[in-house]
Structure formats: structure tokens, C-alpha cells
C-alpha positions in Angstrom: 32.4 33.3 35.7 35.2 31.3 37.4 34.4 29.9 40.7 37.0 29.4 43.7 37.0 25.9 44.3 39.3 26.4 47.0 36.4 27.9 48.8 34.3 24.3 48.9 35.1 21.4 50.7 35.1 18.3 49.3 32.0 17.3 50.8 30.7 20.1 48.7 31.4 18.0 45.6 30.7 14.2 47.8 26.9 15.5 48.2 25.8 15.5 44.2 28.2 13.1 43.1 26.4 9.9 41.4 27.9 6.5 41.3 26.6 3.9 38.5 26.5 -0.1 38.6 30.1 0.0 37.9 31.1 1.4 40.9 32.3 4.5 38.3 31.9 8.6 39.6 30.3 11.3 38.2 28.4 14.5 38.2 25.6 15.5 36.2 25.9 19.4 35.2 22.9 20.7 36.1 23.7 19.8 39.9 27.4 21.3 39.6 26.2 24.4 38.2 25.3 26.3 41.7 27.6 24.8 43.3 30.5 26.2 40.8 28.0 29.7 40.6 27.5 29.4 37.0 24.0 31.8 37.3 23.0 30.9 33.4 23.3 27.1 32.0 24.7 28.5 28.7 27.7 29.6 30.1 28.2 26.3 32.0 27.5 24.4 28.8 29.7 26.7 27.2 32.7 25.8 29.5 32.0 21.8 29.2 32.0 22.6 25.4 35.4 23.7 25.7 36.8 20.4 28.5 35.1 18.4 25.6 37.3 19.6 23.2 40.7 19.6 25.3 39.9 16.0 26.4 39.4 14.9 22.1 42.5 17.2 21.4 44.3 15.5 23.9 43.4 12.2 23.4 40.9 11.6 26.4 37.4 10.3 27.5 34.8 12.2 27.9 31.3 10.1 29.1 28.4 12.1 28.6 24.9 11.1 30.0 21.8 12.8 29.2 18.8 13.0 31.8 15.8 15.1 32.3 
């Protein structure tokens, strides 16, 4: 499933954002998965399986942090 993100404001996305000691953004999965209205986690993971694989293809980062 394929959310409409033009639907959200950014505050949407401001809310569960996390910021480390580096003053560096991100999101942790499990938060964005309502909010993008993935209703399983295996399709959400499936989708970050695939942006993981773009971003090596292409040459890019891609930070992953585990938590419980």
C-alpha cells in the first residue's frame, strides 16, 4: 500500500522525528509505519528493503539503527 503524503503536514513527520548528539535527523520505522498506513510491518520492511537497495545501487548512505 502507497500512502498519500500529500495528505500529511509536515508536522505529521516533525512529531516522530528523532535527533541524535550530532544534531543529525531520523525516523525510526516502526513510528512511520501508521503514519505512512502500512497496516502489516512486513510490507513496510519490505519497502525499506527495496530504498536499501536503490541507495547501494546508487551509491548512497543508508544509517540503520536497531532498537527495541
Amino acid at each position: 500500500m502507497k500512502a498519500d503524503l500529500t495528505k500529511y503536514g509536515e508536522q505529521v513527520f516533525e512529531d516522530i522525528k528523532h535527533v541524535n548528539e550530532n544534531g543529525q535527523e531520523y525516523w525510526l520505522a516502526r513510528e512511520l509505519q501508521p503514519v505512512l498506513e502500512y497496516a502489516q510491518w512486513r510490507y513496510l520492511k519490505e519497502a525499506i528493503d527495496r530504498a536499501k537497495e536503490a541507495c547501494k545501487n546508487s551509491g548512497g548512505l543508508f544509517c540503520e539503527k536497531n532498537s527495541i
